[in-house]
N, C-alpha and C positions, 0 to 999 in steps of 0.2 A: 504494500500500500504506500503510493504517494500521503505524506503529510503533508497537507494544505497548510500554506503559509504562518509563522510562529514559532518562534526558540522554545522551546523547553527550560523547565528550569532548574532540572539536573544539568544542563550546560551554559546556562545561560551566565553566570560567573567566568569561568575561560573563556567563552567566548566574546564577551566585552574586551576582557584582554588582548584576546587574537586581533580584534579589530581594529584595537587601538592604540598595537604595537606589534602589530606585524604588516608586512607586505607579499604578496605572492610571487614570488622572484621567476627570471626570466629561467633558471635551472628546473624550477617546482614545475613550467608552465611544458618543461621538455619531459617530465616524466610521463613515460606510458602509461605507470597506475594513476595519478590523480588525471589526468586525460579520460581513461577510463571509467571514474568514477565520475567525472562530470558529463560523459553522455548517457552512462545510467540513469544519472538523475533527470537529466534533460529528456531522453527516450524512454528509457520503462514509465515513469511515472507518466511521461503525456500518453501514454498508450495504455495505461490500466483502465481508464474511464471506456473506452471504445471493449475492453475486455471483460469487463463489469456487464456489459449490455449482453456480451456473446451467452457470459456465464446465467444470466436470468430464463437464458432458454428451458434449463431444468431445475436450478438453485435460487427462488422466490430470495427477494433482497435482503432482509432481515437475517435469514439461513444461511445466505452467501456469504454475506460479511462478517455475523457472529462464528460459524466454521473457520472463516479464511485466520481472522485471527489468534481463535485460539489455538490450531496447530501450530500458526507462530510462535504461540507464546510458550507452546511447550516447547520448539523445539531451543530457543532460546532458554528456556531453567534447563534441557540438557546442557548447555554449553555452559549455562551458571553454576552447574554443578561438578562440571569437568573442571573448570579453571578455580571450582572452590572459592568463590565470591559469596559477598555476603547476600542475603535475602533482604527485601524490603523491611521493614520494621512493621508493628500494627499502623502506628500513626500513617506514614507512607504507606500500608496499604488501602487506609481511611479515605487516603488522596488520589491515590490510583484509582480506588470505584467510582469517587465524582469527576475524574478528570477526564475517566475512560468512559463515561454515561454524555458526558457531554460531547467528546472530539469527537469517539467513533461509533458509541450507543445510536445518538443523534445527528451527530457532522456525517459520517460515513454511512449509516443506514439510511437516514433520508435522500442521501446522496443515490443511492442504488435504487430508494424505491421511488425517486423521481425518475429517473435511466428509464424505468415502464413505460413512459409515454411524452417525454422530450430526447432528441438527439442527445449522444454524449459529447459531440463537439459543443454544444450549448450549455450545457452540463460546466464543463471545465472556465468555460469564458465567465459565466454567473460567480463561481468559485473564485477566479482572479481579484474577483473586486475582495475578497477576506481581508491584503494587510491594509487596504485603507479602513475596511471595519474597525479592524484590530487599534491602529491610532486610536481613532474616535472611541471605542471602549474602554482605551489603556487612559485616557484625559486624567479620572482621578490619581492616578499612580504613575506618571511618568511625563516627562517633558512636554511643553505644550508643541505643536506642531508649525513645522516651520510655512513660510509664504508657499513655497513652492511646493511643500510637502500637501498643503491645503488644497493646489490647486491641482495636484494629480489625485487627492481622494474628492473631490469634485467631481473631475473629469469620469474617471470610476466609476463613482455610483449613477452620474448621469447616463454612462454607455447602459448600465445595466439597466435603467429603466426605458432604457430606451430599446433595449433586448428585450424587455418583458411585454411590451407591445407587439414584437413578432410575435409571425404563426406559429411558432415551437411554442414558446410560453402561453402565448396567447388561448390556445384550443388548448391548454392543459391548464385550468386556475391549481388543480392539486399538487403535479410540480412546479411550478410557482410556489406555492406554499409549502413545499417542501425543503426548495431549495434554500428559499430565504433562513426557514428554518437552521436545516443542514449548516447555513455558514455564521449565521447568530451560534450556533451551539459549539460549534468550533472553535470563534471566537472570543467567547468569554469560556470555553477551557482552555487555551492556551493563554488566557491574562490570568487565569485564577492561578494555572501550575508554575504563572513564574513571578505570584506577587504575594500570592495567601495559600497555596495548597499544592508544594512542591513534592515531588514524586523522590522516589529513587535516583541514585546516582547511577548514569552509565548504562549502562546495557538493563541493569535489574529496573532501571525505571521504568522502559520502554518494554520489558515483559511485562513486570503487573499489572501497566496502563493494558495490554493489548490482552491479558486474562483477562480482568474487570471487565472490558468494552465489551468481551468477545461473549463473556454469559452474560452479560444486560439484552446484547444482541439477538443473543438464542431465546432468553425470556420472553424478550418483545414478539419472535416468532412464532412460539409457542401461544402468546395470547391471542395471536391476531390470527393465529391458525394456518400458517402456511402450508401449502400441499409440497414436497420437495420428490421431483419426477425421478423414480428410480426402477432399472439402472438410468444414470444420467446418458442425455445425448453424449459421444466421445468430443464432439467439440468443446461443451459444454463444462465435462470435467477435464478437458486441458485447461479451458480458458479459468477457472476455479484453481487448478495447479500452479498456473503460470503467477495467478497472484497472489500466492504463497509468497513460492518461490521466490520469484521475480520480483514482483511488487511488494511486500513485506521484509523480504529477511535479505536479496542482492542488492537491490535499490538503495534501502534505507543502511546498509552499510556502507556502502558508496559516501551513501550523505554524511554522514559519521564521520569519516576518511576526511571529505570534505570541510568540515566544521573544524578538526583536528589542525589540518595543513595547510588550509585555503585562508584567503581573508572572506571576511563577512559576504561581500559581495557575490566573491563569487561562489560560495558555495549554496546559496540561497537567489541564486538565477536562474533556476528551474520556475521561478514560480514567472516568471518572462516567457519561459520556452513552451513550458508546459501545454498553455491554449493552441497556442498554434501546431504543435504534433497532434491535440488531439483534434481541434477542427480537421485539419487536412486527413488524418487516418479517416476520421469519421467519413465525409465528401466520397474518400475512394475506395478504401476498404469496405466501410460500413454504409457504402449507399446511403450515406443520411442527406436530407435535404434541409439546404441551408440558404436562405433567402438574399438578396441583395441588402432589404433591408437589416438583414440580422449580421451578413461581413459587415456592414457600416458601424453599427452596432458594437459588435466584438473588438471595433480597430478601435474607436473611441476608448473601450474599458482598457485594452492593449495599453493605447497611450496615456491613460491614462495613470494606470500601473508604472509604467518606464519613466515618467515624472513624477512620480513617489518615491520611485527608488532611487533615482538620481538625488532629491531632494532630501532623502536618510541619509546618503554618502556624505554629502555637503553638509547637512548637518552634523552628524558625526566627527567629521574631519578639525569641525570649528570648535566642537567642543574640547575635542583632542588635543588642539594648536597649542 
């Protein structure tokens, strides 16, 4: 699974650091591995949402996402328990069930059970506008927002209601409402895990969150009664496989890698690349139709977003000076 824009806040300490005393040098820029790690994050993750749609053909949303994660998260406490790390604490597990009810209970399930009836390249473009939410939610806890930071979460939410107008959203009010949902839930879990309600450090963080999330998930399923088609289509349990695999446990270590060795920048510009892999997959892979009105749409939130993130940099840089 792509994590939709927001530090954590088992990292979010080093990573100030990294940001604001390191630079990603022209030697870092010639490694094969962080290379690699940066089109992971930039390609798996813009192609999970178009795989998410694939997987619905047998794995109902709720099912898909509460499974996908918690084989994650088991196989991560194998690895927890191999390298003999320590285990979250109660408190930290206290934080994980609200953190994980919020980003992927709610961010990533509604996320799926909108996929039912809007394209997934519309899907990912709606998502986009999250760090400008994010600012605007962080206001009581954290720096007030710069000129130009204001005027790319402007730009932002204006593409997206301007996307909610098309036919993809338009003929679905319930993804519409989902989505909104999905990225509200998302983002006041990642302002709660890095202000009031911080997780695990490390790896053990990001298992509990994806245990909690992943039986919140399966509860939700269980209540709302999902039928889960079995045996699955084989496309269906690869594309289910792949975001494991793929999008959970290769991806998100990439991102790791990234956060570790990169600066800020770059290892959190995925959330730039991300719409545009999955609009295009969707177009040609996944036959979706995508309106004139809604590419106009989608550039706006685009540029919107790329004048956010320039305007973080710059503000970052001054405070840094």
């Amino acid at each position: 699974m792509r994590p939709l824009p927001g530090t954590r806040a088992c990292v979010a300490r080093p990573l100030r650091r990294v940001a604001s005393t390191s630079a990603l040098s022209l030697r870092a820029w010639r490694s094969p591995r962080l290379v690699g790690c940066l089109l992971a994050t930039w390609l798996i993750w813009g192609s999970t949402y178009l795989v998410i749609r694939f997987a619905l053909v047998s794995f109902p949303p709720f099912f898909q996402m509460g499974s996908r994660f918690l084989v994650a998260a088991l196989i991560l406490l194998i690895y927890l328990r191999w390298v003999r790390a320590p285990l979250p604490t109660p408190r930290e597990w206290r934080n994980a069930l609200l953190v994980g009810t919020l980003m992927l209970g709610c961010g990533m399930g509604l996320t799926a059970y909108a996929e039912q009836s809007v394209a997934s390249g519309l899907v990912v473009v709606f998502i986009a506008v999250v760090p400008a939410l994010t600012i605007l939610m962080a206001l009581p806890f954290g720096p007030r927002p710069s000129r130009s930071e204001v005027l790319g979460i402007a730009l932002a939410l204006l593409g997206v209601l301007w996307l909610a107008r098309g036919s993809g959203f338009g003929t679905s009010p319930t993804g519409l409402v989902a989505m909104a949902l999905a990225s509200l839930g998302w983002c006041l879990g990642s302002i709660l895990s890095q202000y009031r309600f911080q997780l695990a450090r490390g790896i053990a963080g990001f298992f509990s969150e994806m245990l909690c999330g992943g039986a919140v998930l399966l509860v939700l399923s269980l209540l709302m009664r999902e039928s889960v088609q079995w045996p699955p289509q084989a496309s269906a349990a690869l594309a289910w496989l792949y975001l494991v695999v793929f999008g959970s446990l290769i991806a998100f270590t990439a991102y790791m890698t990234l956060l570790a060795q990169t600066r800020l920048a770059v290892s959190t510009s995925y959330t730039l690349v991300n719409p545009l892999v999955a609009l295009l997959l969707g177009v040609t892979v996944g036959h979706e139709t995508v309106t004139a009105h809604e590419w106009w749409a989608a550039t706006l939130v685009l540029l919107g977003v790329v004048v956010l993130f320039v305007g973080k940099q710059a503000a970052a840089k001054r405070r840094h000076a």
